[in-house]
Every structure is written in structure tokens, then in C-alpha cells.
N, C-alpha and C positions, 0 to 999 in steps of 0.2 A: 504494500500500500504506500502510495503517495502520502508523504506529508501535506498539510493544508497550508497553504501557499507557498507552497515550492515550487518552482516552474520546471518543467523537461526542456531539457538542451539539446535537441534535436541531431545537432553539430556534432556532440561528444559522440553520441552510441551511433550517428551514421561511420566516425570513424573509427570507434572500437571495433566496426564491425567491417569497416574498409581492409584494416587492418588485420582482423581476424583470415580473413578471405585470401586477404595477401600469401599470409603465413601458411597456410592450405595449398593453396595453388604453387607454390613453389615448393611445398613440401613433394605434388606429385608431380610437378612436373620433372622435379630434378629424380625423384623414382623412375617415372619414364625413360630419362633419359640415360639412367644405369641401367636402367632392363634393355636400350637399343644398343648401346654399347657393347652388353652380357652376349646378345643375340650378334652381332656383329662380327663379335672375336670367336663364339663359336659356330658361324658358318665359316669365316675363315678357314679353324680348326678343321672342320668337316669338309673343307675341298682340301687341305693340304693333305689331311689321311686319305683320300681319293686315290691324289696324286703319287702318293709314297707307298698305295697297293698297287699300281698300274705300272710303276718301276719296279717293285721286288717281284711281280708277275714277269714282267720284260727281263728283269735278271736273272731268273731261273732257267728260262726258256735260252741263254747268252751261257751261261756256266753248264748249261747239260750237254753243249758242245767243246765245249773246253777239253783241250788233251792232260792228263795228269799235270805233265810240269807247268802247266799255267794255271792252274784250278785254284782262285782262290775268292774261298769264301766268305772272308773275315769282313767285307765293307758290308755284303748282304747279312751276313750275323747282325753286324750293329742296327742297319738299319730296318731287321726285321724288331729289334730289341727298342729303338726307336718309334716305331709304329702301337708297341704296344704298351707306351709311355702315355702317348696321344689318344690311343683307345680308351686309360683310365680317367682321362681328361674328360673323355666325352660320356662316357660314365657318368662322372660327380655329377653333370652340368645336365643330363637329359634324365638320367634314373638308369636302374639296370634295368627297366621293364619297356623301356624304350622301342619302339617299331625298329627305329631308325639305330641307336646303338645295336641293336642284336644282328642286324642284319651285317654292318662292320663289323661284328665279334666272330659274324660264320666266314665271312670274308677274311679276318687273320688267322681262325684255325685252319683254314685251307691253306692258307702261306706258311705256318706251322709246320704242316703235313707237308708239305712239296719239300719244304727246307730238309726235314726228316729225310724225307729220299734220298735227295741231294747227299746227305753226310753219309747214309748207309751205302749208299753206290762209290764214292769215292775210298770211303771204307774198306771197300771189297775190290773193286778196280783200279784203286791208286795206292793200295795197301798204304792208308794214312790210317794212323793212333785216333781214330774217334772213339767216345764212348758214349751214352744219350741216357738222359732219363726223360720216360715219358708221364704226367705226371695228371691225373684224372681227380678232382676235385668237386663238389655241388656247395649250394651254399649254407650258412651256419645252420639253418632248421635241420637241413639233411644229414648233415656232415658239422658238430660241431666243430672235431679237431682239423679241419681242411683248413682253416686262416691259419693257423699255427705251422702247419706243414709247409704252406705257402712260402711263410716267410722265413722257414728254415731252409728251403729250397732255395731261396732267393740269395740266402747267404752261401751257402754251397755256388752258387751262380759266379759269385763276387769273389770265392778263397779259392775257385780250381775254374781258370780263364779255358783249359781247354776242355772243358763240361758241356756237353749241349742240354739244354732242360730241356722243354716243352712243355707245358698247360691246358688243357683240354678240360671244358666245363663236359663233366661226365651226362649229365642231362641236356645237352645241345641242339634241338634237332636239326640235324646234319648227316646228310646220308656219309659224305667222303668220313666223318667221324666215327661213324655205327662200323664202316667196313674197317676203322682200325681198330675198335673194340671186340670184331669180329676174328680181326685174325689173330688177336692175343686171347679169345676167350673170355672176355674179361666177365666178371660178375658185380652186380649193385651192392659191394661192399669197401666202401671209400673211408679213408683214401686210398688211393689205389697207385701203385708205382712200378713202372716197365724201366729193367737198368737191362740193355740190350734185348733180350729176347726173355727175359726170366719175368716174371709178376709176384708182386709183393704186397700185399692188403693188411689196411690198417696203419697208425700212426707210427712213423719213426722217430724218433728223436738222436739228437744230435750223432750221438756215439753210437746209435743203431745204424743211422745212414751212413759214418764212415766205415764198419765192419762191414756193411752190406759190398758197400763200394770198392773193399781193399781184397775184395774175392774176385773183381775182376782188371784192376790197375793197381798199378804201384799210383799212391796218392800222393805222393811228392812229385811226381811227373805232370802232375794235373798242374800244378801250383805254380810250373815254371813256363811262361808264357812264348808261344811257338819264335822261333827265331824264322824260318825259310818261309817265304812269301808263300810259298805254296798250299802254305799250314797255317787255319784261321786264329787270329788273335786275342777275340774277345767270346765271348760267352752266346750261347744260342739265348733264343726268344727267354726272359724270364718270365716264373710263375706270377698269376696276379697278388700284389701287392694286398687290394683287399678281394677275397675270393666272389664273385658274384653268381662269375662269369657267367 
């Protein structure tokens, strides 16, 4: 209630409220204009991952003709390792339930898999020292200890450069992925881990993965990083940092 003879100052509350308005409207617009920015840098994002599968595509198909002494894989390691930096990226920013993220997720497990080839064929034809883990994961509801594994693998990734890992969301659907759980056999009991041809179910920790590991390398050799250009220098694809996949 008004007091009895006090006047309204028309003036004041039109500008408290000028003001108010102000303060709003610049609140969203500058919202706006973080969200086109947000939208901006992640289309960006999303044509450079494009670009950097339609090269590791072009690179496999350039190194499958390769003669032994020139065969080298180590730029396509990095920049399959690369790609799946960008992949977490676009992850955070869309969700893992994304149309658009999973559809690039089936698209790096395919360049996973090619890369896999690639090592086991020189393997065998170039008698190069590879060794691979292949490494099947779902997410925390399914598989609680798979984020722990992940990033134990991740570290194994980083302490033995001549390691090749691989990551594969065991729930994927993806045919080229069904035919490589096809020919290992594998079963819906994760985590699950391929060290050349052998399969291994269930959590390893630290000192389980290097006895596992020391039955097929000497693991000092892993650790010392290839000198001849022939022989890749960094780490294959690592596992995801946080598991979604």
C-alpha cells in the first residue's frame, strides 16, 4: 500500500525496470553467443575428424603396398592415436548417445581394425617384433571395472612405445567388429583382452598385465623405443580414457 500523499515517480520504476531488462538481455545474449561459438569450434572439430579418417583411410590403402624396407607405420600410429583424442572431444561436447558421435566411433573402430591388419601382416611378412593387445570394454552399468582397465591400459600405452593396444566398445553395433569377436570367440564377459591370439577375461591389474605380457616379450624391449625407420615409434590407437564407447 501506498502511503497517503506520497506520489509515484513514474521515472524511477520505468528505469529500474529499463535496467532490469538491460541486465537480462545481455545476460542471454552473451549465453547465445557462447553457445555459437561452442557450436562453431565443434563443427570445426567435426570436419577436421572427417578429414583425418579420409587420410588414415588413404594411408592404409599407400602402406598395404609398401615393400618391407619402407613400411612405416609410426606417422599413421600417431595419427590414428590422434583421431581418437578428437573422438573424446566430440564425446564431452554431443553425449555418448549421440547419432552423430557413434556413427564416428564405428568409423575409428574400422580404422582400428584395418591398422590391426596392417601390424599383423607386417608381422608375418616383414618379420617385424609387433605384439597387440586387443582390448573389449562396455560401459560402467555393464562392466564396472572396464574405466579402471582402460586406464591401466592407457598407461601400458605410454611405458612400452612398441605396444599396439586397441579398444573396441564390446557392445558396438558393427558388423566388421562382430566378425573380430567372431574369430576370437569371444564371450559377454568383460573385460575382455586378446595379447596376440590368446583371450583373457576379467580385470587385470597392474602386475597381472605384466606376467601376462612377459609370457610373450621380453618387456624391456617394449620400453626401448624403435630406432630403424622401418619400425613404428609410438604407441597404437589408445584405450578410451573414459570408457563409453
Amino acid at each position: 500500500m501506498i502511503p497517503q500523499g506520497k506520489k509515484i515517480n513514474p521515472l524511477k520504476y520505468l528505469s529500474v525496470f529499463l535496467f532490469t531488462a538491460i541486465i537480462f538481455g545481455s545476460g542471454f545474449l552473451l549465453s547465445d553467443y557462447i553457445a555459437q561459438k561452442r557450436f562453431q569450434q565443434l563443427d570445426v572439430l567435426q570436419q577436421n575428424l572427417r578429414t583425418d579418417i579420409l587420410s588414415l583411410e588413404t594411408q592404409f590403402s599407400v602402406l598395404r603396398q609398401a615393400p618391407c624396407d619402407n613400411l612405416n607405420e609410426s606417422t599413421l600410429t600417431k595419427e590414428l592415436y590422434d583421431v581418437s583424442q578428437k573422438l573424446s572431444e566430440v564425446s564431452a561436447d554431443l553425449g555418448e548417445k549421440s547419432p552423430y558421435y557413434l556413427q564416428l566411433k564405428k568409423y575409428y573402430s574400422i580404422m582400428e581394425i584395418q591398422h590391426w591388419l596392417l601390424v599383423k601382416q607386417a608381422a608375418k611378412e616383414c618379420s617385424m617384433p609387433f605384439h597387440t593387445i586387443i582390448y573389449f570394454y562396455a560401459d560402467k552399468e555393464h562392466c564396472p571395472s572396464c574405466e579402471n582397465q582402460g586406464y591401466l591400459l592407457t598407461y601400458f600405452r605410454e611405458k612400452y612405445p612398441s605396444l599396439r593396444i586397441y579398444s573396441f566398445d564390446f557392445d558396438l553395433p558393427l558388423s566388421a567388429l562382430q566378425a573380430l569377436k567372431s574369430v576370437f570367440g569371444l564371450k559377454d564377459n568383460l573385460p575382455v583382452i586378446v595379447v596376440d591370439k590368446d583371450v583373457y577375461y576379467g580385470f587385470k591389474d597392474k602386475t597381472q598385465l605384466e606376467d601376462l605380457l612377459g609370457k610373450y616379450v621380453n618387456l624391456e624391449s617394449l620400453e626401448q623405443k624403435p630406432v630403424a625407420s622401418s619400425t613404428p615409434s609410438s604407441s597404437a590407437a589408445s584405450p578410451p580414457a573414459k570408457n563409453k564407447k
